[in-house]
N, C-alpha and C positions, 0 to 999 in steps of 0.2 A: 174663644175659650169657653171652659163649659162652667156656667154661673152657679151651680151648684159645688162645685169643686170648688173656688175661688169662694165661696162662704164658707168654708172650714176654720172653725179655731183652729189658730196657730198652737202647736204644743210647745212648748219652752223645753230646750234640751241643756243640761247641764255637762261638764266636762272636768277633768281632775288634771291639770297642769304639770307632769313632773320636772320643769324647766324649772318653775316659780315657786310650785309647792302649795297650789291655790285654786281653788275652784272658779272658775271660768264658765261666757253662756257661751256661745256658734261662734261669735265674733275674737273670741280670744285669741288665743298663741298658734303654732300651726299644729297641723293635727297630728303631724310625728314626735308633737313634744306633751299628748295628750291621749287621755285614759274618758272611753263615755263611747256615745253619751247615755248621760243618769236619766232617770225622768224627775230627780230632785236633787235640790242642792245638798238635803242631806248625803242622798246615794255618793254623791260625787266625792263630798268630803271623806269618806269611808271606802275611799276606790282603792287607796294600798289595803286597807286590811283586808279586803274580799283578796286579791291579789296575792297577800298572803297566804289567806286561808288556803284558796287553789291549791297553790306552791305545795303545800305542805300535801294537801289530798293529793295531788296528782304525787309527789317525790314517795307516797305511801300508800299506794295502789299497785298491788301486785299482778295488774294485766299491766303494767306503765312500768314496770321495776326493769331497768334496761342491764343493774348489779350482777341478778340474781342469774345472769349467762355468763359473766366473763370469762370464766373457768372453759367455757364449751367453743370445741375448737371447729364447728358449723358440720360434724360428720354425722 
């Protein structure tokens, strides 16, 4: 193995649980019940409202507005 790799900090990855509702390190819940990883615990705790935030950009982005054709009958 190459000894220069193997001397790397470890980075600590953070995770945002929507099972629990709690922020979580690698070892927590499995990964289809988790939002990450953060590079902090703060990121992590703040994982729905980025999520929000998205939601809302993307639902109000007029290249993404899926609405603004229904009318059009694909001619």
């Amino acid at each position: 193995m190459n000894d220069a790799i193997d001397e790397l900090p470890l980075t600590e990855e953070w995770f945002y649980c929507i099972e629990h509702g709690s922020v979580e390190t690698r070892d927590g819940c499995k990964v289809t019940d988790r939002l990450g990883p953060y590079p902090t615990r703060q990121a992590a705790a703040a994982a729905l409202d980025r999520v929000e935030d998205r939601n809302d950009d993307w639902d109000h982005d007029p290249n993404w507005n899926d609405d603004q054709d229904a009318d059009d009958d694909g001619s």
